[in-house]
N, C-alpha and C positions, 0 to 999 in steps of 0.2 A: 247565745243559747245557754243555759243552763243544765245541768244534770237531772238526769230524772229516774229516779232512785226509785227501785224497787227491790221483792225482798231476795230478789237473786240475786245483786250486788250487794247485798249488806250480805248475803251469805258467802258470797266469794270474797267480799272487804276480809269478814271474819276470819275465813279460811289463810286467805294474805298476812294480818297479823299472827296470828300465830305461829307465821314459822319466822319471825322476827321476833331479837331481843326486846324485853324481859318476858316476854309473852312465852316462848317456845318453851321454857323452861317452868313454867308453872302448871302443866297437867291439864290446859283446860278440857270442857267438855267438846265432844266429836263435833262438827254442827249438826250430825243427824238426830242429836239431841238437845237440840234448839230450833225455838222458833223465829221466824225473820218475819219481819212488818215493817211495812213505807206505810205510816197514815200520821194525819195529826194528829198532835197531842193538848191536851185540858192548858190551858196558859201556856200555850204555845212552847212546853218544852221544847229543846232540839232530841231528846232520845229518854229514853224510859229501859228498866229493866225488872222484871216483873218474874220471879218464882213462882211457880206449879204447884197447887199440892202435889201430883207427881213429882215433884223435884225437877222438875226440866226448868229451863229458862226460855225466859218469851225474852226479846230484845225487839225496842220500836226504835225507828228512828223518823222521825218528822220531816217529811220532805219538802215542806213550807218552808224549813230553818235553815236549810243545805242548796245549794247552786252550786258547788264542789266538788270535789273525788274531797279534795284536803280536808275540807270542814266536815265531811259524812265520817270520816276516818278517825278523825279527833273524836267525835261523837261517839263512835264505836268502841274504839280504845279506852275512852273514859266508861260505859257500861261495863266491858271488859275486864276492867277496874274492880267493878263492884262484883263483879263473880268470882274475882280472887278473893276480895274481903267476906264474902259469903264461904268459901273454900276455907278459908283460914279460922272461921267463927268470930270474924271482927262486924260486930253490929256499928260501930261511929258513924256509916251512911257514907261522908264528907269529913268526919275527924282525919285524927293521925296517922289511923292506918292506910287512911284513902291517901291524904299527905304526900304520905313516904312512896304508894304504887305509883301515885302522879306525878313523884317528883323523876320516879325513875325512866317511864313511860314518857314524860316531856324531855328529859335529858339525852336521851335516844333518839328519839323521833323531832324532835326539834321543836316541840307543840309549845302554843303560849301558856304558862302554866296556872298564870291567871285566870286566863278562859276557861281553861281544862275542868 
């Protein structure tokens, strides 16, 4: 059996990282101000993370790519990621300052940081 991911455990996933290291200490947003999505994605990403003109965050995660709690989690952490480099005004996407979030985020959490 497989996991089957919808957007209330990507909203409770979320809710869970956060109050673990390096996560708790960067500010993020509430999740009442984000949005949660289980659908696929265009070439099969595993997860997308997508800006508002409001300013909110949309966060997808592809439930095609995930049979996990583990791998939905890595997914999550990794968009995650990119809302601190959005927070911080680092544009790189994947540069150095993703880098350095991922290196922190996998060193913690145990994540392969190659996949990440």
């Amino acid at each position: 059996m497989t996991l089957h991911i919808t957007p209330a455990i990507i909203e409770a996933a979320y809710v869970l990282i956060c109050e673990t290291p390096p996560f708790r200490r960067w500010k993020l947003p509430s999740p009442d101000d984000l949005e949660f999505y289980a659908v696929p994605l265009p070439d099969n990403d595993q997860g997308e993370l997508m800006k508002k003109q409001d300013g909110k965050y949309r966060i997808t995660v592809n439930p095609n790519r995930h049979k996990t709690l583990r791998s939905m989690l890595e997914t999550l952490a990794h968009e995650v990621a990119h809302i601190r480099q959005d927070q911080l005004g680092k544009k790189d996407h994947h540069g150095k300052s993703f880098q350095k979030l991922a290196r922190q985020i996998c060193t913690i959490h145990l994540f392969d940081e190659g996949q990440f």
